[in-house]
C-alpha positions in Angstrom: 98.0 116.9 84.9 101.5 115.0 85.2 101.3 112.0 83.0 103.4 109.9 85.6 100.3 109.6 87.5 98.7 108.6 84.6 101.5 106.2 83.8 101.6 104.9 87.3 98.6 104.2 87.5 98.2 102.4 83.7 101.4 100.2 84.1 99.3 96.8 84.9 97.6 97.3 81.5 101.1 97.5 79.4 103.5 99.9 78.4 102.1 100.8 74.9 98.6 101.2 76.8 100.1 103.2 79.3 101.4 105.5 76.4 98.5 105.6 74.7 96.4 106.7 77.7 98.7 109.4 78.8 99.5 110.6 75.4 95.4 110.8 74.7 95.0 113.0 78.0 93.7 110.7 80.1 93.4 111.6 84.0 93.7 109.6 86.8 90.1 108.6 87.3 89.8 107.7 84.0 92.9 105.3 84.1 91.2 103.4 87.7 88.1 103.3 85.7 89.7 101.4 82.5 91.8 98.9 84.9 88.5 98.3 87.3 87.0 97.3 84.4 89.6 95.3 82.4 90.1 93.4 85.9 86.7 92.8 86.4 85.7 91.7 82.9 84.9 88.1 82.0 85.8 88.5 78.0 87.1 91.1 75.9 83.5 91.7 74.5 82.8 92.9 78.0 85.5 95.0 78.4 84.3 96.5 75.2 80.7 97.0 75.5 81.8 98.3 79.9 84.2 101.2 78.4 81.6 102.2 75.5 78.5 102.5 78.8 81.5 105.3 80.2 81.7 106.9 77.2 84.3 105.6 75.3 83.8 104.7 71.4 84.1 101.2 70.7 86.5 101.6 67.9 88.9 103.1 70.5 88.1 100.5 73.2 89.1 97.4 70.2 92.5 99.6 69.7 93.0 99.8 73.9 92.5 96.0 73.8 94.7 95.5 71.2 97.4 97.4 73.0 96.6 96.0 76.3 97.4 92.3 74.8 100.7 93.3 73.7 101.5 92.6 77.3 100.6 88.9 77.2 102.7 88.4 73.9 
């Protein structure tokens, strides 16, 4: 899979997001499912707790976060 899908469609997170996603192997469906839910979350716990119910470990969901907010800094 080309990663400039992947980083097309990741760019509203943040850039080091967008690298981390791509870089992890991340596909396209994966990447609409992260910023569905980063959108539609009320809190960060939510965020959280919605991308550990896909499948994601939370440990890796706090780092995503963390890299997300780089974008609001």
């Amino acid at each position: 899979m080309p990663t400039s899908q992947v980083e097309d469609q990741a760019q509203s997170l943040s850039a080091l997001a967008t690298q981390y996603l791509a870089s992890h192997g991340y596909g396209t469906s994966d990447v609409t499912t992260i910023v569905q839910i980063y959108r539609q979350a009320r809190n960060n716990d939510q965020f959280i707790l919605d991308l550990a119910r896909c499948g994601m470990s939370i440990a890796e969901a706090k780092i995503l976060l963390v890299l997300i907010a780089q974008h609001d800094q």
